[in-house]
C-alpha positions in Angstrom: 33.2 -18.6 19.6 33.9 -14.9 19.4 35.9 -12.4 17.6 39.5 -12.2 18.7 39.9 -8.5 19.3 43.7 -8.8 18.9 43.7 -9.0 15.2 42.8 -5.6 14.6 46.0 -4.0 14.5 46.3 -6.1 11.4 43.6 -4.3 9.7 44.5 -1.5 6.9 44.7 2.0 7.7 43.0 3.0 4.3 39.3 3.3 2.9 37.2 0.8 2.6 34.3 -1.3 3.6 33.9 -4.0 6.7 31.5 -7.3 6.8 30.8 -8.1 10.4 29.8 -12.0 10.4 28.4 -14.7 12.6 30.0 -18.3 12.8 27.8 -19.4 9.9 29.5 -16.9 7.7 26.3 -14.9 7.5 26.7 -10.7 6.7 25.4 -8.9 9.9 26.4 -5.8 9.5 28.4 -3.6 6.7 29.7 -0.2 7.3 32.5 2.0 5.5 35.5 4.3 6.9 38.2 6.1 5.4 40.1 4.1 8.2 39.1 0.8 8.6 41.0 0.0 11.4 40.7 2.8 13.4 36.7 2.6 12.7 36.7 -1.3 13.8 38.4 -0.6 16.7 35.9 1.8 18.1 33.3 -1.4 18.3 35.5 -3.0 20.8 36.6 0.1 23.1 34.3 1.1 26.0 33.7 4.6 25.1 34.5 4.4 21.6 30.3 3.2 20.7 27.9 3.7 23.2 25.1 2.7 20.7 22.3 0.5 22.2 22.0 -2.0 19.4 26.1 -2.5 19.6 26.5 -5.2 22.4 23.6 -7.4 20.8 25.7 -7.0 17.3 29.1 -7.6 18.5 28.3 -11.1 20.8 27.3 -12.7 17.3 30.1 -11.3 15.6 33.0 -14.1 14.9 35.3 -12.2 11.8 35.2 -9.4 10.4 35.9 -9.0 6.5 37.4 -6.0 4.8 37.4 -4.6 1.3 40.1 -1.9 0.5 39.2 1.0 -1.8 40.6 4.1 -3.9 38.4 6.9 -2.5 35.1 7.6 -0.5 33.1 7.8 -3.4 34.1 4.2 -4.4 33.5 2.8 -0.5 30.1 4.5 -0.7 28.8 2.8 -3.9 30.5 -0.6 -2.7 28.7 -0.4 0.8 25.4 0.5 -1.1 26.1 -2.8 -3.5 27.0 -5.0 -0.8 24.1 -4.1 1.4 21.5 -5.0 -1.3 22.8 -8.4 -2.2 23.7 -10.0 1.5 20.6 -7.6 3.2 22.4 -7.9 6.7 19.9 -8.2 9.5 21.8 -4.9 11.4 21.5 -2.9 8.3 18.6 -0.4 6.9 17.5 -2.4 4.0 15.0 -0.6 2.0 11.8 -2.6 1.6 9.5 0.1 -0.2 6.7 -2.6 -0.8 3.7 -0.6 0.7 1.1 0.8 -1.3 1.7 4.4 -2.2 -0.7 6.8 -4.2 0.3 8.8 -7.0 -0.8 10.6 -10.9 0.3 8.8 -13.8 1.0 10.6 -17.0 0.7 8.2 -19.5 3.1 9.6 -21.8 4.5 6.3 -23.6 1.0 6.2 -25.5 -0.1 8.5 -28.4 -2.7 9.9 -26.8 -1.5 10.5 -23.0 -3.6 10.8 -20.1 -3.8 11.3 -16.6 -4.9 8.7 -14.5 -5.2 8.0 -10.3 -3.0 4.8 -9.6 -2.0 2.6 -6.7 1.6 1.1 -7.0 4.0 -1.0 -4.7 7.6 -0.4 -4.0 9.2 1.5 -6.8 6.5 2.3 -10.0 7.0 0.8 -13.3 9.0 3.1 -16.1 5.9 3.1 -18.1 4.8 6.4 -17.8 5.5 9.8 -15.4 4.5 9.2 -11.8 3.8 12.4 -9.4 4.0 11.5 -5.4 3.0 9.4 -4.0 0.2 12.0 -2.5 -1.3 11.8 1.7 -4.3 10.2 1.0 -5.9 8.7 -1.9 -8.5 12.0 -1.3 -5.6 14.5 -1.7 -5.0 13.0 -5.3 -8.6 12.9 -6.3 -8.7 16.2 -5.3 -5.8 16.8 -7.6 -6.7 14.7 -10.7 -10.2 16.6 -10.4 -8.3 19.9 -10.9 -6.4 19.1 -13.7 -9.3 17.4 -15.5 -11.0 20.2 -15.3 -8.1 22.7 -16.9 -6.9 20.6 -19.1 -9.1 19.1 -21.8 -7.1 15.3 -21.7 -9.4 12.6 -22.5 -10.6 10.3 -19.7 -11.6 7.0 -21.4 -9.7 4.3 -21.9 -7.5 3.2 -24.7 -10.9 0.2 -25.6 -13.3 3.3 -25.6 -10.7 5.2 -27.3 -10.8 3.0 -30.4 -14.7 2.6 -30.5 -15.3 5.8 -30.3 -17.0 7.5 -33.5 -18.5 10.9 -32.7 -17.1 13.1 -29.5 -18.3 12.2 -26.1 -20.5 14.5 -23.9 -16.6 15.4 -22.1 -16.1 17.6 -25.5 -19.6 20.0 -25.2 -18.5 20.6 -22.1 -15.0 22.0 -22.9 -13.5 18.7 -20.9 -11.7 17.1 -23.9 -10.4 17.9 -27.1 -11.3 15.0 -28.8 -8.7 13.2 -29.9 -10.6 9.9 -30.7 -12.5 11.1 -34.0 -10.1 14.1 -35.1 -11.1 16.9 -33.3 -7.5 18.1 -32.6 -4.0 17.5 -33.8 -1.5 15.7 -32.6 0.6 19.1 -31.9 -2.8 20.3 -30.4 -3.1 17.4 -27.8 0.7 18.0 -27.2 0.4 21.4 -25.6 -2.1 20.1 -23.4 0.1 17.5 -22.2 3.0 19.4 -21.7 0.8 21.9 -19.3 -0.8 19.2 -17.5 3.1 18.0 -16.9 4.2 21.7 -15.6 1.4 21.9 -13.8 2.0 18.9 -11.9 5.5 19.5 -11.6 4.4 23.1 -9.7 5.6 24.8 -13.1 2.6 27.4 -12.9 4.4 30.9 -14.0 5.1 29.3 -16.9 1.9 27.6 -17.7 -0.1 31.1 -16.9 2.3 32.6 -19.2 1.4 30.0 -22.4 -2.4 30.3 -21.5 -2.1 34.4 -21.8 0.1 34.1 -24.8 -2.1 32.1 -26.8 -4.9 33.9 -25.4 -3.6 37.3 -26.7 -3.4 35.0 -30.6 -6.8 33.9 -30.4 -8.1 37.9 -29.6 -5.4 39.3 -32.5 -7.0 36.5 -34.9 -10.4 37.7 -33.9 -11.3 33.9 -32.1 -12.6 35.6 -29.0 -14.5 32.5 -28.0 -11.6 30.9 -27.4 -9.8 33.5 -26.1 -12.7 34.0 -23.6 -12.5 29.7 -22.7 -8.8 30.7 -21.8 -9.5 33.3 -19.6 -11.8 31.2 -17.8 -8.9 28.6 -17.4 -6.5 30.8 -16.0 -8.7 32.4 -13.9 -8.9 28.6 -12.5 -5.3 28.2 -12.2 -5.4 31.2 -10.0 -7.8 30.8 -7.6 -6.4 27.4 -7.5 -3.2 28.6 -6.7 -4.4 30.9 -4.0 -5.1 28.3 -1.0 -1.6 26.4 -2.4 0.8 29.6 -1.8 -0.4 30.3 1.7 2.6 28.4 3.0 4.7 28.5 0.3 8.5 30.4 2.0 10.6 29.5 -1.4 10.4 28.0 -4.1 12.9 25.3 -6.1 12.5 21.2 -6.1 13.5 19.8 -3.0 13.3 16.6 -0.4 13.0 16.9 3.6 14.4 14.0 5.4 14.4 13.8 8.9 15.0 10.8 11.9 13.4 9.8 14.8 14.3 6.9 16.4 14.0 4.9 20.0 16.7 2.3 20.5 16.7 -0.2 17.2 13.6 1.4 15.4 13.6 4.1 13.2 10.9 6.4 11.2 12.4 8.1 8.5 10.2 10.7 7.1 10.4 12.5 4.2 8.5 16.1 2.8 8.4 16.5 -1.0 8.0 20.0 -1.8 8.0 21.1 -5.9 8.2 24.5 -6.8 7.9 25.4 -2.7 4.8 23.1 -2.3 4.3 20.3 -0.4 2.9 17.6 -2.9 3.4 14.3 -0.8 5.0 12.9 2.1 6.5 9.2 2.4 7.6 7.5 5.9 10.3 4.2 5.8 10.2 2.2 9.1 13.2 0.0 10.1 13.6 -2.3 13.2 17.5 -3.5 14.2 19.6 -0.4 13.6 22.9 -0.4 14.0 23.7 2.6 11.6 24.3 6.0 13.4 21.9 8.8 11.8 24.8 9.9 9.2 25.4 6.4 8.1 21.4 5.7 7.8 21.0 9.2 5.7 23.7 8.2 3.7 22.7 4.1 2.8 18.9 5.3 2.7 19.9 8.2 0.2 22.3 5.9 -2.0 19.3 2.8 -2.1 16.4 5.4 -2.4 17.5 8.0 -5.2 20.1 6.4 -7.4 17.7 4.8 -9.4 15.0 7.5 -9.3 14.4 9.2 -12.8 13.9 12.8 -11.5 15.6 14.1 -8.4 15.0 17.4 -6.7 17.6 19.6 -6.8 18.3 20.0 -3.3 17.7 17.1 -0.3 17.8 19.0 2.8 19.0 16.6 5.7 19.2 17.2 9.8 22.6 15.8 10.0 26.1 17.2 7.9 28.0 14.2 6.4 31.3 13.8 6.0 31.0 12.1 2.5 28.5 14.2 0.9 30.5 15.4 -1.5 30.7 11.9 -3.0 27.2 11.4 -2.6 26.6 14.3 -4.7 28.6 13.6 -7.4 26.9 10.0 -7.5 23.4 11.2 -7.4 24.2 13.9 -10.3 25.4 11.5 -12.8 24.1 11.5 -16.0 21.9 14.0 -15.3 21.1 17.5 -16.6 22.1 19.7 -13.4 23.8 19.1 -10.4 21.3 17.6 -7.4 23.0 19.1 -3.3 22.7 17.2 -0.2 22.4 20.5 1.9 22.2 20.6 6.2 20.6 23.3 6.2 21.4 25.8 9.7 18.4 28.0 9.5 15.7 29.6 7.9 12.7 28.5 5.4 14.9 25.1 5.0 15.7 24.6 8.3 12.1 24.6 8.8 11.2 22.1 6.4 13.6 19.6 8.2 12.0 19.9 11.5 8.7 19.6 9.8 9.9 16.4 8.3 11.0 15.5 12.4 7.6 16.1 13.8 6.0 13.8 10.9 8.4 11.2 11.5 7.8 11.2 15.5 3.9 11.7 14.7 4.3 8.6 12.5 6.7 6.7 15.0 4.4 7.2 18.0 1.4 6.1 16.5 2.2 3.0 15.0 4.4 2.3 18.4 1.1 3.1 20.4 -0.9 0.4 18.0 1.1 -1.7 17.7 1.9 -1.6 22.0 -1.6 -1.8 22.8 -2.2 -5.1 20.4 0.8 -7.2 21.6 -0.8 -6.4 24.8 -4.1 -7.5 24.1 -2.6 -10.8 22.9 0.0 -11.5 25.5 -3.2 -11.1 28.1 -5.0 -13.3 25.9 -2.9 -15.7 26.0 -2.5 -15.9 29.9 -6.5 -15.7 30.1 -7.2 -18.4 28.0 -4.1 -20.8 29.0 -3.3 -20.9 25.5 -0.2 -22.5 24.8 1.6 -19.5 22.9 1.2 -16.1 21.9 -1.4 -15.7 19.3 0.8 -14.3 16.6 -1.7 -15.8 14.2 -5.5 -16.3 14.6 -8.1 -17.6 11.9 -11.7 -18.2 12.3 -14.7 -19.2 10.9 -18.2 -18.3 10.0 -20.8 -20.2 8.0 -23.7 -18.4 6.1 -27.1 -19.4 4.6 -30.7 -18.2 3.5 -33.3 -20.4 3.9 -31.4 -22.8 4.1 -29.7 -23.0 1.0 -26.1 -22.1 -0.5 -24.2 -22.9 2.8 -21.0 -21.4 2.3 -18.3 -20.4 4.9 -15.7 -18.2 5.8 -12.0 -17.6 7.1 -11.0 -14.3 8.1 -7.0 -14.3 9.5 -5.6 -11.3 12.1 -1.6 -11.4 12.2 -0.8 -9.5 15.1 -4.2 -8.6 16.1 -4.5 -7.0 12.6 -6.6 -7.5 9.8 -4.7 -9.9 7.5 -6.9 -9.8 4.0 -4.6 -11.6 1.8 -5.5 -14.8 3.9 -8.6 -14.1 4.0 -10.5 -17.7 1.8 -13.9 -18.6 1.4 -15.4 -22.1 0.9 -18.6 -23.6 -1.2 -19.8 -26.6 0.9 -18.8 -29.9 -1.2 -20.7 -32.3 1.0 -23.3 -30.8 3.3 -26.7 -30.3 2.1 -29.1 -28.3 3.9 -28.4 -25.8 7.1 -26.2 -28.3 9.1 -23.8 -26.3 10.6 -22.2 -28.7 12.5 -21.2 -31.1 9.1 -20.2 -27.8 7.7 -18.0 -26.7 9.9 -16.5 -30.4 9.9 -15.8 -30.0 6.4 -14.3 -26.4 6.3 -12.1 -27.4 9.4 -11.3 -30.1 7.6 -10.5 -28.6 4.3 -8.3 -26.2 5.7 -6.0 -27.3 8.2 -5.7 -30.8 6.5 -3.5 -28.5 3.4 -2.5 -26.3 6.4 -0.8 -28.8 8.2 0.8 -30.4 4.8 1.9 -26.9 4.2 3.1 -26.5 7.6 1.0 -23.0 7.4 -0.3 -23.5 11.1 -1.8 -20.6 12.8 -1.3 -19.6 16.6 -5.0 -19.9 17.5 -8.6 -20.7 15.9 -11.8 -18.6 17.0 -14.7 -21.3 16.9 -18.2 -18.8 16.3 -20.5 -20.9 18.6 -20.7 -22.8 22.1 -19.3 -26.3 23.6 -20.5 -27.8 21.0 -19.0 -26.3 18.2 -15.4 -26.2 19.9 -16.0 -30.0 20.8 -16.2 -30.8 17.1 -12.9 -28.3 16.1 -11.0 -30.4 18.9 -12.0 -33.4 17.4 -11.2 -32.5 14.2 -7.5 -31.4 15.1 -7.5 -34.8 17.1 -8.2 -36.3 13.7 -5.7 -34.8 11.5 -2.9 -35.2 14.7 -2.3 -31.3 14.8 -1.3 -30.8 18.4 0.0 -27.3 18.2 -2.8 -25.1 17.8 -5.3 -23.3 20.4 -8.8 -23.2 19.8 -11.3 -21.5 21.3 -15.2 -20.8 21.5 -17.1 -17.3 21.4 -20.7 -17.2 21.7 -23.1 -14.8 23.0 -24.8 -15.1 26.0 -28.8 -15.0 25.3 -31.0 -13.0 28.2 -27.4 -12.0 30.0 -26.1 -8.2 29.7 -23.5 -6.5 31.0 -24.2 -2.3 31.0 -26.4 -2.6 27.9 -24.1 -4.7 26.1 -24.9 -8.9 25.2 -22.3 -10.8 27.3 -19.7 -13.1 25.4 -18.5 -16.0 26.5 -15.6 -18.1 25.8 -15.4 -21.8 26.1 -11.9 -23.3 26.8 -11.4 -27.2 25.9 -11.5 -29.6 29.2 -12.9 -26.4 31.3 -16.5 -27.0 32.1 -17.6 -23.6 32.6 -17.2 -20.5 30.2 -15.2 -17.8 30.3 -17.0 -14.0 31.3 -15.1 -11.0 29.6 -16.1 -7.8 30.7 -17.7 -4.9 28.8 -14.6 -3.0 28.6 -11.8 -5.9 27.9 -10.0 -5.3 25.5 -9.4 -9.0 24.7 -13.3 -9.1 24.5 -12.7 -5.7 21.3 -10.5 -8.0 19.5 -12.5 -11.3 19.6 -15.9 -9.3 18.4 -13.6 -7.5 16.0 -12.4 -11.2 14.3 -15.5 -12.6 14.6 -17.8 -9.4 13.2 -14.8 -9.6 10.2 -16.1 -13.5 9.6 -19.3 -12.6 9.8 -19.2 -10.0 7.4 -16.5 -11.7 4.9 -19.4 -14.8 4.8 -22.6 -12.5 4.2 -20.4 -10.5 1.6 -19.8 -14.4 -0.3 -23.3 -15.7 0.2 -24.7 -12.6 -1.2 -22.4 -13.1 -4.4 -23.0 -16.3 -4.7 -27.2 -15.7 -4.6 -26.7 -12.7 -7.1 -25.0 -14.6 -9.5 -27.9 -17.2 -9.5 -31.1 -15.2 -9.2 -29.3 -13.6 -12.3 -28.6 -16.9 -13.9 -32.0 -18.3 -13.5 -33.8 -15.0 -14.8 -32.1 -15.4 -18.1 -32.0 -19.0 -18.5 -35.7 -18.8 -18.6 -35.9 -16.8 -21.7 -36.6 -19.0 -24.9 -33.7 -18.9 -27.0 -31.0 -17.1 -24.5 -28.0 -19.8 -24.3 -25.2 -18.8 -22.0 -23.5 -16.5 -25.4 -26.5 -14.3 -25.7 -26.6 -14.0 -22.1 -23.4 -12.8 -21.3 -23.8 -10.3 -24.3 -26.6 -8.9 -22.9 -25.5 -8.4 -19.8 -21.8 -6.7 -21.0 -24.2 -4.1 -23.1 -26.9 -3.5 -19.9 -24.8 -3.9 -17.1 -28.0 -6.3 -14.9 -31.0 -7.9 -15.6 -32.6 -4.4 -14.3 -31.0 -2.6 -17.2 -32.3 -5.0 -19.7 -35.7 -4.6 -18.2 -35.5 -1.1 -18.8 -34.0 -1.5 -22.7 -36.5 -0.5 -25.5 -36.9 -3.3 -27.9 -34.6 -1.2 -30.3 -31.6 -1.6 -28.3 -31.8 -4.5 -27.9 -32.2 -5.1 -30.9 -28.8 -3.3 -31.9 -27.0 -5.7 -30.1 -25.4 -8.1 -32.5 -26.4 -11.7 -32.3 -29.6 -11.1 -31.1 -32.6 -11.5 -33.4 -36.0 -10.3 -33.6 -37.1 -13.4 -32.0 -34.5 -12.8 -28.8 -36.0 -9.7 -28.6 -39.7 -10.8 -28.7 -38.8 -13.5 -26.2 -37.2 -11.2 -23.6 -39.9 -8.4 -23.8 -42.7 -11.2 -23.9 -41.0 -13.1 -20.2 -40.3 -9.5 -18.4 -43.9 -8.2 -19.5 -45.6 -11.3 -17.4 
């Protein structure tokens, strides 16, 4: 079944909106014209869309619904609306659920600060958000600037409330203290409100409420102060320096640029406030149909209608025909107008193409990773005779010391990739002892007997040892009928070396002989990769587990210390070290713990 082309001279003339579906009714694609028919129409004409992704949209297309509307404005917001609740597969959909850096001005408590945070998707309205920043570094870098200007506190709101004299933060000029009365409330205020303009690239006008209030504090004859407020805008400027180097204008504004190759896109976009760049932000989408204009305009609707500050400008490499509309949706309800500017030349021009060469930078890198890993695999899977592509692989490793606390390990790869959230670890419920055989019976066991219930089967499983160890996987499988996963064997070769390096070898099931992978295979990379990541994953676990004891049994040998008192002492000293090191006063101080505790501690760590 396919759509019967003759119907669209029944289509109105008139704006609207368009819902391409398949023969289960399902939204592929939504777009919007001033002319819906005369916009359908071009689909189906040989030179009317010469768009790669067209002919693979249009052969699944059965009907095509339309919505008539008063005006562009009104298509626009209705395309944007539709588009998030069906998510059509030929659409860009924004899926902003990386992890993204940013500052945090905590200004819904009574005593703000500034703190580093990690947030996914779009940040929670609890507090002011600046970025998201580069790198985690270039906001350190940041947050360590500001602390050291503005005298917020740093501690947390638990510290806050304990707090009964300043901390050392206040001799050294750092805080105000706000935590035992050292300021007012109007005092902290001012702080905050520079910190804000500060961050928001507002420095004239913080430099001009330092020297103001510096000039007050000489006229009142307060020179210290005056002189700590020289010092801070001295600071600002020699901070300010290395920022203005490539600063051609100022103003709030967004860069957005495209790159795209067939179906996939990078969209990048520059945040520049008050002329400097303070963050950039790339959006990937896969299955474009959207021409450039329509993709500015759908990402620009989803991305910033629900923002609570907008730059004033968003400087775009593409005019649109609607951006008119577009403007007057992003600007309302708010305190001045925000422009959707193409920019022709100049300082703004500029910033576009910068936003271009980030975007293809950003395209061509993850392209090139992501290439040569489906590569890897897809030769992995013809070395090895695997049955499919290796989408998914999990293995194991099982760690011990001297024989005791046998624990294992799964690490996962998704696409030849590190997949942490899979990552699990297992305590050994029937094995006693270093039998790594009956422990990797039970793990095997364990997992894929609530994997295959779950039907959460992975591609392939990377057995760390020889015949024997993928003899006992296999038989395992055989056990719990799973039929449609790969497993294979790594082990290193002992005595053999290839240029230096110990050779690996693979063992397939029912092939008598191992496989050899050279030095430089690439397949040969990935396999040490997973199974280093196992190894690691388990030593990380067993170590845990053998701190948590050794700790355990320290303290449990102290007359008197029941599992209350222990926990107490180890909140106030951090370790069993730091209790060592306590004087008999301190711990003393603690509350609950007696002369006696005291007498008992000092008397088992003195032997």
């Amino acid at each position: 079944m396919s759509f019967n082309s003759t119907k669209l001279n029944t289509y109105p003339v008139l704006p609207g909106v368009y819902l391409m579906k398949n023969d289960k009714g399902d939204v592929l694609y939504i777009g919007k014209a001033n002319n819906i028919r005369q916009r359908v129409k071009q689909y189906f004409t040989s030179s009317g869309d010469t768009r790669e992704m067209i002919p693979f949209l249009l052969q699944k297309v059965v009907s095509i619904d339309t919505i008539v509307v008063n005006s562009e404005k009104e298509a626009l917001l209705l395309e944007n609306t539709l588009i998030k609740q069906h998510k059509p597969k030929y659409n860009a959909l924004l899926k902003d659920d990386k992890t993204y850096v940013a500052l945090k001005v905590t200004n819904k408590s009574r005593w703000p600060t500034v703190q580093l945070v990690r947030y996914h998707g779009k940040p929670k309205p609890d507090g002011l958000f600046f970025g998201p920043y580069t790198s985690a570094h270039a906001a350190r870098q940041t947050l360590d600037i500001i602390q050291k200007l503005f005298p917020l506190r740093q501690c947390s709101d638990q510290e806050f409330a304990r707090r009964t004299r300043p901390c050392l933060l206040y001799d050294m000029k750092r805080c105000i203290a706000p935590c035992v009365g050292r300021c007012t409330k109007e005092e902290y205020e001012v702080q905050v409100d520079r910190t804000i303009k500060f961050l928001r690239g507002q420095d004239t006008e913080v430099l001009k409420d330092l020297s103001e209030e510096m000039e007050r504090c000489a006229e009142a004859l307060d020179f210290e102060k005056a002189g700590t407020l020289l010092k801070v805008i001295r600071q600002i400027e020699r901070t300010l320096e290395g920022q203005r180097v490539d600063k051609p204008l100022g103003g709030d504004m967004d860069a957005l640029a495209i790159f795209r190759q067939s179906e996939e896109v990078v969209l990048s976009k520059l945040i520049f406030r008050n002329g400097k760049l303070v963050g950039a932000h790339q959006f990937n989408f896969v299955n474009i149909v959207e021409e450039d204009t329509e993709l500015l305009e759908s990402f620009i609707l989803q991305h910033y209608q629900l923002e609570e500050e907008l730059p004033q400008e968003i400087l775009i490499p593409a005019e649109l025909s609607d951006h008119e509309a577009l403007e007057e949706i992003l600007s309302s309800g708010r305190s001045r107008k925000v422009y959707v500017m193409t920019p022709q030349r100049g300082d703004k021009k500029a910033l576009v193409e910068m936003a271009y060469v980030n975007a293809e930078a950003t395209f061509k890198k993850d392209k090139d990773i992501q290439s040569i890993r489906e590569r890897t695999l897809m030769e992995m899977q013809e070395k090895f005779h695997l049955s499919k592509y290796p989408k998914r692989i999990e293995c194991f490793d099982n760690s011990s010391h001297a024989g005791t606390e046998m624990v294992s390990a799964m690490v996962v790869f998704t696409e030849g990739a590190k997949d942490a959230g899979r990552y699990r670890r297992y305590k050994l419920k029937t094995v006693e002892g270093p039998d790594d055989y009956a422990s990797m019976k039970e793990v095997l066991t364990r997992r894929y007997t609530k994997a295959r219930d779950e039907n959460d089967l992975p591609d392939l499983v990377v057995i760390d040892g020889g015949k024997g160890h993928l003899n006992l996987a296999l038989q395992v499988f055989k056990d719990l009928n799973v039929v449609t996963v790969d497993v294979i064997g790594v082990a290193k070769e002992e005595g053999r070396h290839d240029k230096g390096m110990t050779a690996e070898r693979v063992f397939l099931p029912n092939v008598k002989d191992p496989v050899f992978l050279r030095s430089t295979s690439p397949i040969l990379f990935l396999l040490q990769q997973i199974r280093d990541e196992a190894h690691r994953f388990a030593i990380v676990f067993h170590r845990k587990l053998r701190s948590k004891k050794v700790v355990g049994s320290e303290l449990d040998n102290v007359p008197g210390i029941g599992p209350v008192k222990r926990k107490k002492l180890l909140v106030r000293f951090g370790s069993v070290k730091g209790l060592k090191e306590a004087s008999a006063e301190e711990i003393r101080g603690l509350k609950g713990i007696s002369d006696r505790d005291v007498e008992a501690i000092k008397k088992h760590f003195g032997k």
